[in-house]
Steps between C-alpha positions, in 0.01 A plus 500: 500500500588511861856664636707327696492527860133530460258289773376289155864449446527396856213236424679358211828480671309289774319270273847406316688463833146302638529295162909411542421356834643115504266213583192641452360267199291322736265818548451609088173417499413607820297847576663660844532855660636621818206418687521173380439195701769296368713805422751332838609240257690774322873599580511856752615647191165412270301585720678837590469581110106396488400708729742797302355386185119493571530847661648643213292338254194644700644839480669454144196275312176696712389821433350719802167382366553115551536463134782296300766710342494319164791770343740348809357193439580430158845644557558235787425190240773688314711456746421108515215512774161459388246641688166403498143541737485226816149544620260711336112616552248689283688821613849350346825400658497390899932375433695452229793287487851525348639196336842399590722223475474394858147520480179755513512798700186621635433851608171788508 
């Protein structure tokens, strides 16, 4: 269990106030990150906490070895936010993406 305050904490906090943004039904099924292309078609505001978001989940969700932290992991589907590998090789996960309301997160 995490403590509040924590920098996972943090990352949940995001994804609920990333997931309570208005208007954003047009993009659930769509797979962005900050480095998106289309990522200007968001309000300053989503794209402000994408770029928060897929920092922390590379810090939070990536161990110092490159490999998924499947303890935080399962913790974050808890928390509503399924997590699951993006691109992946013969070595394992190249991203992983968090499912939200407004859409896919990608980060790694």
């Amino acid at each position: 269990m995490t403590t509040e305050g924590s920098p996972y904490q943090e990352l949940v906090d995001l994804l609920r106030k990333y997931d309570s943004l208005p208007d954003m039904s047009e993009f659930e099924y769509e797979y962005v990150s900050a480095q998106s292309e289309h990522v200007d078609r968001y309000t300053p505001e989503a794209r402000e906490l994408l770029e928060q978001i897929c920092s922390m989940a590379n810090h939070e969700l990536i161990d110092d070895n490159g490999a998924p932290k499947y303890a935080a992991m399962n913790q974050l589907e808890y928390e509503g936010f399924r997590v699951s590998p993006g691109e992946t090789d013969s070595f394992g996960w190249l991203s992983g993406l968090i499912n939200t309301r407004n859409g896919w997160i990608v980060f790694g």
